[in-house]
Biopython code that builds the backbone (N, CA, C, O; Angstrom):
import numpy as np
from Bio.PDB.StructureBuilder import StructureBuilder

atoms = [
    (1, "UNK", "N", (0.853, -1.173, 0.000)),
    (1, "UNK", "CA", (0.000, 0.000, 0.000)),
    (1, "UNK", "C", (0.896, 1.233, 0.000)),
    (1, "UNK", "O", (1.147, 1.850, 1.035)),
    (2, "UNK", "N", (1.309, 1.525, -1.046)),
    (2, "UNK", "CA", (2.241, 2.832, -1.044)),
    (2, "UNK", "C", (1.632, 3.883, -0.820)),
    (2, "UNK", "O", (0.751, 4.186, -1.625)),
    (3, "UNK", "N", (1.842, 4.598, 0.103)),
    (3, "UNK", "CA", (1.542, 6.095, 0.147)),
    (3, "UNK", "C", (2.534, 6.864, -0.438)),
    (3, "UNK", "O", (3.758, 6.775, -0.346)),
    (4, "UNK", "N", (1.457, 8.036, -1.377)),
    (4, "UNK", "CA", (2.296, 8.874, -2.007)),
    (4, "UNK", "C", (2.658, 10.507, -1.584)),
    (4, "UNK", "O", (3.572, 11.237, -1.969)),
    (5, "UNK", "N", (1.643, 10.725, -0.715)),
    (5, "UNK", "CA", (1.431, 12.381, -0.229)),
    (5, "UNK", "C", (0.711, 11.969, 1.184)),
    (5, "UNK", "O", (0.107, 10.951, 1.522)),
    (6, "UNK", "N", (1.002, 13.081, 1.808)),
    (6, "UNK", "CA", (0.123, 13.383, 3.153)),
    (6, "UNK", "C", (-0.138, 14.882, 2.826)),
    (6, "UNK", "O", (0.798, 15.466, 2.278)),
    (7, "UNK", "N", (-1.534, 15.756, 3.137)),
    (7, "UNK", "CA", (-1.255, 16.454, 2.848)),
    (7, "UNK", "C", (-2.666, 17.268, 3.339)),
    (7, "UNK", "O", (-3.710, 17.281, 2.688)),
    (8, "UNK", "N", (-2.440, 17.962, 4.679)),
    (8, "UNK", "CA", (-3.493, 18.753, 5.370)),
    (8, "UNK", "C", (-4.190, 17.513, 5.904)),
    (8, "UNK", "O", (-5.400, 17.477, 5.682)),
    (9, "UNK", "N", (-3.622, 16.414, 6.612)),
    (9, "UNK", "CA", (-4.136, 15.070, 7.232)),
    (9, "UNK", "C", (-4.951, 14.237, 6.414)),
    (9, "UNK", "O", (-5.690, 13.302, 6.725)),
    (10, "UNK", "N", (-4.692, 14.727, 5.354)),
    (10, "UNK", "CA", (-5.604, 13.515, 3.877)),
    (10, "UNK", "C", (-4.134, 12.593, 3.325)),
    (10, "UNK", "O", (-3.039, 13.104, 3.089)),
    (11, "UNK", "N", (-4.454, 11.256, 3.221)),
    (11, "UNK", "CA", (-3.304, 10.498, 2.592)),
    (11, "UNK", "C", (-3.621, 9.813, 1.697)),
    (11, "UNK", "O", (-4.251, 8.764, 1.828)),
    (12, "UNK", "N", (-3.171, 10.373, 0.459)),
    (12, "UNK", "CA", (-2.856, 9.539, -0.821)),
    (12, "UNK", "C", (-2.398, 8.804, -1.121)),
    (12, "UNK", "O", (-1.204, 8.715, -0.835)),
    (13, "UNK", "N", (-3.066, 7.739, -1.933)),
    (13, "UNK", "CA", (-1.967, 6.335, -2.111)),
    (13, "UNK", "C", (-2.780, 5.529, -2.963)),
    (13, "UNK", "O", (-3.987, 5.558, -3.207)),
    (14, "UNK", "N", (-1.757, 4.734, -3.400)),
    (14, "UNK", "CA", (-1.930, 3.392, -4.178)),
    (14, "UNK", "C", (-2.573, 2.233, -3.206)),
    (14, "UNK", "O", (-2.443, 2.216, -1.982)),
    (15, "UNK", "N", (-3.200, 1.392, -3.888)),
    (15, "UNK", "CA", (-3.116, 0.044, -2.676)),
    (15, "UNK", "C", (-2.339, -0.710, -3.852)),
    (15, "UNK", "O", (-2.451, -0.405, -5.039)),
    (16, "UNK", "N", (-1.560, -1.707, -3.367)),
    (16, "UNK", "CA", (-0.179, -2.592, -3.916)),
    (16, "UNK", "C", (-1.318, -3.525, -4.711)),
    (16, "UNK", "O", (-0.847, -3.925, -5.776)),
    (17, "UNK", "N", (-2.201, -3.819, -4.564)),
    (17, "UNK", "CA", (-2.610, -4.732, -5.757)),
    (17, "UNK", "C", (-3.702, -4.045, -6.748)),
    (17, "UNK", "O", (-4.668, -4.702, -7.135)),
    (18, "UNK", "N", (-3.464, -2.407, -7.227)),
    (18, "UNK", "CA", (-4.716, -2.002, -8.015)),
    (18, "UNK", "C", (-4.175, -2.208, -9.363)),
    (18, "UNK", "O", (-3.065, -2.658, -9.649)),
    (19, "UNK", "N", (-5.230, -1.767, -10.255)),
    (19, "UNK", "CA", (-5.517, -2.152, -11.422)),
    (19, "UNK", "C", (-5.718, -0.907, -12.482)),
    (19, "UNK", "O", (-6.354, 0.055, -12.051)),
    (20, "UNK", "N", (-5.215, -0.846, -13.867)),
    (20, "UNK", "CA", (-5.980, 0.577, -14.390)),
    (20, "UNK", "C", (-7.364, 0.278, -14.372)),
    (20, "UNK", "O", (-8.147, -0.649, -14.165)),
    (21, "UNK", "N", (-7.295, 2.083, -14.840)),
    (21, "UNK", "CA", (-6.982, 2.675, -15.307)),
    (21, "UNK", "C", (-6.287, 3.483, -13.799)),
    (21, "UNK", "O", (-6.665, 3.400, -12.630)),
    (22, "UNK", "N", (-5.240, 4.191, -14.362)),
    (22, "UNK", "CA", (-4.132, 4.791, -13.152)),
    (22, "UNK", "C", (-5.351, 5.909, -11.972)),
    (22, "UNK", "O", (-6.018, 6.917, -12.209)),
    (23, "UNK", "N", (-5.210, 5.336, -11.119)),
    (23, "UNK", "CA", (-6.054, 6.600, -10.172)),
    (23, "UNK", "C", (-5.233, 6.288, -8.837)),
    (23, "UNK", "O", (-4.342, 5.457, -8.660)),
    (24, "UNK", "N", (-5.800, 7.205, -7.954)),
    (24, "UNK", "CA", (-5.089, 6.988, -6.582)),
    (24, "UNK", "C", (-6.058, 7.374, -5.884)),
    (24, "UNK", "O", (-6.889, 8.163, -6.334)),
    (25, "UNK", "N", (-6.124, 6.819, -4.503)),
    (25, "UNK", "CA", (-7.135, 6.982, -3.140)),
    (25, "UNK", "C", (-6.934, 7.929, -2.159)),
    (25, "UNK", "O", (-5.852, 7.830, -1.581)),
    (26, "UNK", "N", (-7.539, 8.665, -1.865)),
    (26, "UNK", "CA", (-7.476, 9.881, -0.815)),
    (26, "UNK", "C", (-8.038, 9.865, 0.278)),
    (26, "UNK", "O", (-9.123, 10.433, 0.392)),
    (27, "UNK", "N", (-7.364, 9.120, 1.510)),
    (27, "UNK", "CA", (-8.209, 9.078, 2.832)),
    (27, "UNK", "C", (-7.636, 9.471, 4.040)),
    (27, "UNK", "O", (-6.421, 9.566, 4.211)),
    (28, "UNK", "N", (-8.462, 9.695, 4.858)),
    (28, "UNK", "CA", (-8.316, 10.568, 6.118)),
    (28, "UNK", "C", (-10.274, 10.188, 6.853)),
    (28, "UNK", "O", (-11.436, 10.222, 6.449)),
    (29, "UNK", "N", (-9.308, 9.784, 8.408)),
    (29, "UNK", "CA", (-10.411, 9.346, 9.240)),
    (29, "UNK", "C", (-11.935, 8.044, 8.840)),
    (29, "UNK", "O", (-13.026, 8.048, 9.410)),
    (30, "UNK", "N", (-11.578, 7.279, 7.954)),
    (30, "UNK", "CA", (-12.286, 5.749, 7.267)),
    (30, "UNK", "C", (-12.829, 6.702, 6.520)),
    (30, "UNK", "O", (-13.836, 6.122, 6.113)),
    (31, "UNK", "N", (-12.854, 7.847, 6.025)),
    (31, "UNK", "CA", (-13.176, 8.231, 4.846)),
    (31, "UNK", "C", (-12.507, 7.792, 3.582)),
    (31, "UNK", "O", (-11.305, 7.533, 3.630)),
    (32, "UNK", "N", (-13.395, 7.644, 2.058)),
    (32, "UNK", "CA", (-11.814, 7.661, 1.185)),
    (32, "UNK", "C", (-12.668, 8.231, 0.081)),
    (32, "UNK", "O", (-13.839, 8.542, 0.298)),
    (33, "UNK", "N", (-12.083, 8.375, -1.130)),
    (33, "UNK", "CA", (-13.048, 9.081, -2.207)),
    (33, "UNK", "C", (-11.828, 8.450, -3.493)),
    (33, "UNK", "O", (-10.824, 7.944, -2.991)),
    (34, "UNK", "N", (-11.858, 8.459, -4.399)),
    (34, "UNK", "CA", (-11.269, 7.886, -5.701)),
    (34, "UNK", "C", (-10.581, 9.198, -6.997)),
    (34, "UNK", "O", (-11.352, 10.078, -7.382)),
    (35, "UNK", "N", (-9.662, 9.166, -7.332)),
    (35, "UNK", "CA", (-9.778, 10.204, -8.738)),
    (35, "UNK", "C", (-8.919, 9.440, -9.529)),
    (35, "UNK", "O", (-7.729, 9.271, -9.262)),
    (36, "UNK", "N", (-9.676, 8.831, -10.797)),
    (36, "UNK", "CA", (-9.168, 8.351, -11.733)),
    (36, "UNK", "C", (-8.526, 9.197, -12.867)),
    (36, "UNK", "O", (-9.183, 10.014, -13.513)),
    (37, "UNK", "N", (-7.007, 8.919, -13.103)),
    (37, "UNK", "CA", (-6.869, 9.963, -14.047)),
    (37, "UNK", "C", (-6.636, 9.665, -15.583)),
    (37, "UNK", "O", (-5.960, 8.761, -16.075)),
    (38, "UNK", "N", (-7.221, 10.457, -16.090)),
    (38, "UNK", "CA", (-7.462, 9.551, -18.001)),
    (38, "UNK", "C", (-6.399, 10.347, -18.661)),
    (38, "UNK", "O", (-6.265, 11.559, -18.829)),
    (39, "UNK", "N", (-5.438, 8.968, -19.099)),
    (39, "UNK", "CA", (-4.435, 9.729, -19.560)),
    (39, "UNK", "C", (-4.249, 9.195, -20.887)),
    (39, "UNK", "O", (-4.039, 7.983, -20.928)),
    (40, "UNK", "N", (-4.286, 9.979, -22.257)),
    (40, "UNK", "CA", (-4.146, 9.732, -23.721)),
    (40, "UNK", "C", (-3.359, 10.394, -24.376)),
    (40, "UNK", "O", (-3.385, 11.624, -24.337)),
    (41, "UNK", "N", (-2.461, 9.682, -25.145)),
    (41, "UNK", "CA", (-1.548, 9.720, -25.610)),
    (41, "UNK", "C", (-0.120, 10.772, -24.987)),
    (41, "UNK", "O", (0.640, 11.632, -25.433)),
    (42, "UNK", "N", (-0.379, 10.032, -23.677)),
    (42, "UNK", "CA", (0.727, 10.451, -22.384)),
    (42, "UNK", "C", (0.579, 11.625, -22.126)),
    (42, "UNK", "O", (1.539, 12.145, -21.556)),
    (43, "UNK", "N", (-0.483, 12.407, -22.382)),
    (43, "UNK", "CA", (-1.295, 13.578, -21.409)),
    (43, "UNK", "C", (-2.123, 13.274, -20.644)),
    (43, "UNK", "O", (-2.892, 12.327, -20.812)),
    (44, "UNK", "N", (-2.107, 14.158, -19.498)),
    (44, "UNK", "CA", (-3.584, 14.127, -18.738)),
    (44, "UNK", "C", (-4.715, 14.514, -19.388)),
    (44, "UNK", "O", (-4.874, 15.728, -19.269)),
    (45, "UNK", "N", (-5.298, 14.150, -19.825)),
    (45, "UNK", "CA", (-6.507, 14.793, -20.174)),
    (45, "UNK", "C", (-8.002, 15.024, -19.169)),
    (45, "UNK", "O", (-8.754, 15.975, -19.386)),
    (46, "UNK", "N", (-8.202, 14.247, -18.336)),
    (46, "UNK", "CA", (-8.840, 14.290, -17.223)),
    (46, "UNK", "C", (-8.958, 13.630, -16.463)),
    (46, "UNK", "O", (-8.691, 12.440, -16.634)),
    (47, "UNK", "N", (-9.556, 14.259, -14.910)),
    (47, "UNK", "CA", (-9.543, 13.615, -13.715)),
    (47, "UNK", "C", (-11.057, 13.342, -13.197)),
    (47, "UNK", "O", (-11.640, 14.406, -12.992)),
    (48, "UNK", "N", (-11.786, 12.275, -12.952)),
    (48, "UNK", "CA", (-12.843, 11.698, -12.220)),
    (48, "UNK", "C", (-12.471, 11.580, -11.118)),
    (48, "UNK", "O", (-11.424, 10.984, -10.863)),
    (49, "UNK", "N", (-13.421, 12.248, -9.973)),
    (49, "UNK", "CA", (-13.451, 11.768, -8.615)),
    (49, "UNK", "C", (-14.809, 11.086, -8.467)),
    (49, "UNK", "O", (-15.763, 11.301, -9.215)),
    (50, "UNK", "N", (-14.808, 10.170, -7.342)),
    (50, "UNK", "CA", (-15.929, 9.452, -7.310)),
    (50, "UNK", "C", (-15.847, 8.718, -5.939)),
    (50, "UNK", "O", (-14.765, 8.200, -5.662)),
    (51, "UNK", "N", (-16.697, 8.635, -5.205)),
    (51, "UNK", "CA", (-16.595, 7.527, -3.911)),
    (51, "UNK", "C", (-16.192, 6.269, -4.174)),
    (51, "UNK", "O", (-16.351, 5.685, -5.246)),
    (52, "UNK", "N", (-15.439, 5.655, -2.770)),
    (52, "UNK", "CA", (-15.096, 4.117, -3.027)),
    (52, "UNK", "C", (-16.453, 3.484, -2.599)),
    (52, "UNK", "O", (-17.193, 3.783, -1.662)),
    (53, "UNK", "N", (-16.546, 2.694, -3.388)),
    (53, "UNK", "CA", (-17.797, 1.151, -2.472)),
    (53, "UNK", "C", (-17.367, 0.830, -1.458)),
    (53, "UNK", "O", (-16.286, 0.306, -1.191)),
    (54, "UNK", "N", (-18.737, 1.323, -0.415)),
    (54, "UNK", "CA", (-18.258, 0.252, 1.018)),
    (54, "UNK", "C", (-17.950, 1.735, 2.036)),
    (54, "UNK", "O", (-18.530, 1.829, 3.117)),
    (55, "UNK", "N", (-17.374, 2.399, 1.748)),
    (55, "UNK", "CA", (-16.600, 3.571, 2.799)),
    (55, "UNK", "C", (-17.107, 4.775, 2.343)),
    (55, "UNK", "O", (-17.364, 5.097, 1.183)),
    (56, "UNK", "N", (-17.226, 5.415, 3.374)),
    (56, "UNK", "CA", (-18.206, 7.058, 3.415)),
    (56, "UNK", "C", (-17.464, 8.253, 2.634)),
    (56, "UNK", "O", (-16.588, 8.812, 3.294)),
    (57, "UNK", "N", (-17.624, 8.604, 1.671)),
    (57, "UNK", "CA", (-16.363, 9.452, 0.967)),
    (57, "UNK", "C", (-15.884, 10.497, 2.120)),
    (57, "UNK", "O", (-16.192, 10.537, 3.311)),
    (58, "UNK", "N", (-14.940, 11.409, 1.277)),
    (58, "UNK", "CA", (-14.609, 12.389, 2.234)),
    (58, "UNK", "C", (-15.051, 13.677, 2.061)),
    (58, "UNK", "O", (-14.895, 14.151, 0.936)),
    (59, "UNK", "N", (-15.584, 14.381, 2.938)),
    (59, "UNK", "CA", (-16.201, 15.274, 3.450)),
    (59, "UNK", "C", (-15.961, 16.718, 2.498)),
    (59, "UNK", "O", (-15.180, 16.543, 1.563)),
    (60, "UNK", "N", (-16.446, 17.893, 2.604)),
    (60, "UNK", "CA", (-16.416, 18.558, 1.533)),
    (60, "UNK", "C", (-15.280, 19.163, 1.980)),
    (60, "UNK", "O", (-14.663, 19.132, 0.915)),
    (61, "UNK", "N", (-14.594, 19.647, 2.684)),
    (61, "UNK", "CA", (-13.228, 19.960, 2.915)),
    (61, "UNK", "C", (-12.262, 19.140, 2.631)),
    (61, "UNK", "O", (-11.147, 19.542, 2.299)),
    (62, "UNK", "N", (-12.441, 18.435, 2.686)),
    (62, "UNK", "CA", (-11.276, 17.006, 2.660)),
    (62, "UNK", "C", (-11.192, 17.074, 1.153)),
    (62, "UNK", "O", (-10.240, 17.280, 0.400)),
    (63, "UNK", "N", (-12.572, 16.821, 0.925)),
    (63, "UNK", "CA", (-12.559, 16.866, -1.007)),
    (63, "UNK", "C", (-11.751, 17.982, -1.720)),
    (63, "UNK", "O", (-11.132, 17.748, -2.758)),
    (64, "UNK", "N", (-11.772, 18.936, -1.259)),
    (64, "UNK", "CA", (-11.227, 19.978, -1.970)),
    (64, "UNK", "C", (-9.541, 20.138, -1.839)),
    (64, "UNK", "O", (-8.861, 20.613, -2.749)),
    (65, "UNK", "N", (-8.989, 19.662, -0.554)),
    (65, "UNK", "CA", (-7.971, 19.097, -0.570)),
    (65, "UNK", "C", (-7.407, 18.227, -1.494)),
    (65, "UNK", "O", (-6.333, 18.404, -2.069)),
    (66, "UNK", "N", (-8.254, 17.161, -1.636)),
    (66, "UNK", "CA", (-7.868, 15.927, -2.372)),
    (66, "UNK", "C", (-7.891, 16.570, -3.820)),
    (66, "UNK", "O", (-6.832, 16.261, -4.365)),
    (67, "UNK", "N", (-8.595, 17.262, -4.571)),
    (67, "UNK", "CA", (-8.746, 17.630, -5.688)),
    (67, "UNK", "C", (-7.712, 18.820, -5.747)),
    (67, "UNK", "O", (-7.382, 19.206, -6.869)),
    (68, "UNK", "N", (-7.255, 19.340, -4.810)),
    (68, "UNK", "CA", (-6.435, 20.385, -5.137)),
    (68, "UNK", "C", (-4.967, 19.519, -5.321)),
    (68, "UNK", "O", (-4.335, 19.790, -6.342)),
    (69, "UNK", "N", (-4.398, 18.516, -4.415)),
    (69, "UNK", "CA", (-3.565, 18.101, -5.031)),
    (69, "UNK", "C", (-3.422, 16.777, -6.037)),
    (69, "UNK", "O", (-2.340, 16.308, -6.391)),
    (70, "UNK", "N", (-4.581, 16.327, -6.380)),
    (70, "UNK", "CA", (-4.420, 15.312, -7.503)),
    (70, "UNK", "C", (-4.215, 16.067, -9.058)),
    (70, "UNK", "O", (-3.620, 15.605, -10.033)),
    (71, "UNK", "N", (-4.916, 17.376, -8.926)),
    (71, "UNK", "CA", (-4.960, 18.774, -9.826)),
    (71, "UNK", "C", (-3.831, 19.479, -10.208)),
    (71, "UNK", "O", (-3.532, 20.093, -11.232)),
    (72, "UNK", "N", (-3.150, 19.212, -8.940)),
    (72, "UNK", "CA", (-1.669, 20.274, -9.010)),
    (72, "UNK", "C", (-0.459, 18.575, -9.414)),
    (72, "UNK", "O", (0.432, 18.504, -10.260)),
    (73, "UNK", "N", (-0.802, 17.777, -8.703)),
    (73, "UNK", "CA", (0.431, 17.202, -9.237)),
    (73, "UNK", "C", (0.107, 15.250, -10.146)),
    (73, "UNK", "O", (0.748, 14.216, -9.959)),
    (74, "UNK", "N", (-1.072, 15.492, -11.036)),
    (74, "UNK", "CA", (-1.184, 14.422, -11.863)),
    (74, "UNK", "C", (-0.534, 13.868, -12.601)),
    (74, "UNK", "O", (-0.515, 12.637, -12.615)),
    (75, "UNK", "N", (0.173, 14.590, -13.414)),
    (75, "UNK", "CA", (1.412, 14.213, -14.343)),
    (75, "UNK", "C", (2.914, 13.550, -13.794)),
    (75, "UNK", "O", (3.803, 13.006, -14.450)),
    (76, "UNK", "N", (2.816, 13.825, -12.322)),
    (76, "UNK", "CA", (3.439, 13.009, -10.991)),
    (76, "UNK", "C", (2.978, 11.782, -10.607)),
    (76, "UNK", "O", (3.689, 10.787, -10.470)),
    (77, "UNK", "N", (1.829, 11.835, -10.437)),
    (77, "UNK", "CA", (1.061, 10.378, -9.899)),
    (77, "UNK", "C", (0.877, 9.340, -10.811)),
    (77, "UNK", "O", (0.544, 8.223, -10.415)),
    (78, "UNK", "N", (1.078, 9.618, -12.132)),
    (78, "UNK", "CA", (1.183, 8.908, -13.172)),
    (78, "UNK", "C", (2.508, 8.291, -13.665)),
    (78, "UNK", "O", (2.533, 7.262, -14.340)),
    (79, "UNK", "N", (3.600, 8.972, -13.294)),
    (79, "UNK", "CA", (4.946, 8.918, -13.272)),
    (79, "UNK", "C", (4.755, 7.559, -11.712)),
    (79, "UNK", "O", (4.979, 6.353, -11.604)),
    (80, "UNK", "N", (4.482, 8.130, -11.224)),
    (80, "UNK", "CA", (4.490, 7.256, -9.553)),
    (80, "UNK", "C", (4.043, 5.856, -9.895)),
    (80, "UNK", "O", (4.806, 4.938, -9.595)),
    (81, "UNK", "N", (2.516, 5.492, -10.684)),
    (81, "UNK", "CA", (2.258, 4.569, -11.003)),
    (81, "UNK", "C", (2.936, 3.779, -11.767)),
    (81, "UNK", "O", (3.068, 2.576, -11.541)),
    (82, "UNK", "N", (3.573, 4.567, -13.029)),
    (82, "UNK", "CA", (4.098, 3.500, -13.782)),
    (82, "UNK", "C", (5.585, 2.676, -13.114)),
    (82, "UNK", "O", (5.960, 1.525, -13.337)),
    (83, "UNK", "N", (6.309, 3.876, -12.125)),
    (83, "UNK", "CA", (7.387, 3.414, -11.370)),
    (83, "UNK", "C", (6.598, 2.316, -10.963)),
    (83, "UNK", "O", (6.611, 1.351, -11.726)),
    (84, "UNK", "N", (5.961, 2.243, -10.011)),
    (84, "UNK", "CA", (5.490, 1.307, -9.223)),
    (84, "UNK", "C", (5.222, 0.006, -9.879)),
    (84, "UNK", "O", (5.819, -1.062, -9.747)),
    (85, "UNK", "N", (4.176, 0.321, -10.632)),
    (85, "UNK", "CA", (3.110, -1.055, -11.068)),
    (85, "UNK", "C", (4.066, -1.422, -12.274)),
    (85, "UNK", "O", (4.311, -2.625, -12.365)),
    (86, "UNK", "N", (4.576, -0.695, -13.099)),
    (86, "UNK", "CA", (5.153, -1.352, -14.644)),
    (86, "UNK", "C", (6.899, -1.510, -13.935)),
    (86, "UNK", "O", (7.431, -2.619, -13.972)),
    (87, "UNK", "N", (7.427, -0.667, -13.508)),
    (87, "UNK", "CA", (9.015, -0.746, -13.556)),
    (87, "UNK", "C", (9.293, -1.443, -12.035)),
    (87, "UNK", "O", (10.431, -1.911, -12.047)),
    (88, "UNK", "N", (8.686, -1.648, -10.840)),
    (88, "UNK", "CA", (8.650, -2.136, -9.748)),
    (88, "UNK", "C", (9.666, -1.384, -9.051)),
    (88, "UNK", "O", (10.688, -1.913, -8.616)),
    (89, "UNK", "N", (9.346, 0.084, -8.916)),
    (89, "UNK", "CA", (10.415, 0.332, -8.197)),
    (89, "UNK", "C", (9.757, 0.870, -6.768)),
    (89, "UNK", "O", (8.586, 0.551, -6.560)),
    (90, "UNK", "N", (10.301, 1.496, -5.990)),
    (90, "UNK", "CA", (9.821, 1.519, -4.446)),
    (90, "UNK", "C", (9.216, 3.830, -4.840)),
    (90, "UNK", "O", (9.453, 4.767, -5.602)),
    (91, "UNK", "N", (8.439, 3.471, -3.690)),
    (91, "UNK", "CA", (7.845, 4.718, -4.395)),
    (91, "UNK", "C", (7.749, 5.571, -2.973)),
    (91, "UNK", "O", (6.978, 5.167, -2.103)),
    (92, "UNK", "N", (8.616, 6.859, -2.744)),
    (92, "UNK", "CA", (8.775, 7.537, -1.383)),
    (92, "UNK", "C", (7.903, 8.388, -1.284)),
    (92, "UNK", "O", (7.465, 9.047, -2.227)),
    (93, "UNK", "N", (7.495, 8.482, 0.067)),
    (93, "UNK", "CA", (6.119, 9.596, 0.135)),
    (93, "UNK", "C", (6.492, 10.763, 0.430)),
    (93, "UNK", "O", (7.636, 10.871, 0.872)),
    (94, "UNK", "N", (5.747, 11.857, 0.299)),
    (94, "UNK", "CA", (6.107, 13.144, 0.542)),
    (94, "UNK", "C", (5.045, 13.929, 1.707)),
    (94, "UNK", "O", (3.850, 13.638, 1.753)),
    (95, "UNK", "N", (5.512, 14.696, 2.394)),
    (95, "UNK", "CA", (4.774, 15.223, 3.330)),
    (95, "UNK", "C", (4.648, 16.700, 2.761)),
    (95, "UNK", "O", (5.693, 17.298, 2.507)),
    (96, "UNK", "N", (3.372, 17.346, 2.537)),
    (96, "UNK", "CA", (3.217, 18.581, 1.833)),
    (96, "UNK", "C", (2.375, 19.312, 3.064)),
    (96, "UNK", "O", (1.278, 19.133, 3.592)),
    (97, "UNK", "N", (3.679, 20.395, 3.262)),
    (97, "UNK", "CA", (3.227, 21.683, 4.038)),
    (97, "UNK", "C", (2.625, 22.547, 4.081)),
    (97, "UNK", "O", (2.042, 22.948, 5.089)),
    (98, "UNK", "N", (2.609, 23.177, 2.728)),
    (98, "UNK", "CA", (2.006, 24.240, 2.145)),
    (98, "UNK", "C", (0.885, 23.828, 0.980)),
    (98, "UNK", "O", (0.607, 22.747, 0.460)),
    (99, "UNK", "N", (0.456, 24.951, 0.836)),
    (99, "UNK", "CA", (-1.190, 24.701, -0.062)),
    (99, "UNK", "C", (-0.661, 24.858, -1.232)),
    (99, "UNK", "O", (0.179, 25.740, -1.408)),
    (100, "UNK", "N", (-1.218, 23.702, -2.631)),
    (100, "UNK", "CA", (-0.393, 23.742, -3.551)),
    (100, "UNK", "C", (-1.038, 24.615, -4.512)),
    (100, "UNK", "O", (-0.503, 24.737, -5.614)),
    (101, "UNK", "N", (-2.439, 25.430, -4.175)),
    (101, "UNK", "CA", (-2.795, 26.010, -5.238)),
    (101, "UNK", "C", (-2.276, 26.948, -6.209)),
    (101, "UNK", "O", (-2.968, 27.291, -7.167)),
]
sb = StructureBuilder()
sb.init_structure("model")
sb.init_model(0)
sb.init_chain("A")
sb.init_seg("    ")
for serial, (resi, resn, name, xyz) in enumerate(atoms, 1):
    if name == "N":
        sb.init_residue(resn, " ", resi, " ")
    sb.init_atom(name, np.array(xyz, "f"), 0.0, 1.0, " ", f" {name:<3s}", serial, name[0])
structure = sb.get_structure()
């Protein structure tokens, strides 16, 4: 379960056995919420957020967090995935201080 960001007590991450299309999970307090990111012909082209099945998404603050940094650093998390899932390499988390807007 790699975590990739912490960030205003929301934590981003992979779980070690997901699947595409490339997205990452954003949770804080058994909340979690989803943003899948659609990427064609190695651009971002867009991001879906959406609740996980089973767990209470996250709250409208939390959300805006989560969307502010899946927003600011996608073209990262996609880089992160392919390290991870295609090249198997180990993936270090980052602790973010400041607001990335």
């Amino acid at each position: 379960m790699p975590k990739l960001y912490e960030y205003y007590g929301l934590i981003v991450m992979f779980y070690a056995n997901e699947h595409d299309p490339v997205h990452v999970h954003g949770k804080t307090q058994g909340r979690e919420s989803r943003a899948e990111i659609i990427v064609i012909n190695g651009k971002v082209e867009q991001i879906c957020y959406e609740p996980v099945s089973g767990r209470p998404p996250l709250e409208a603050g939390e959300m805006r967090y989560f969307e502010e940094l899946v927003n600011a650093r996608a073209d990262e998390i996609v880089s992160k995935w392919i390290d991870f899932f295609v090249l198997h390499k180990p993936i270090k988390a980052e602790r973010i201080t400041r607001r990335l807007k």
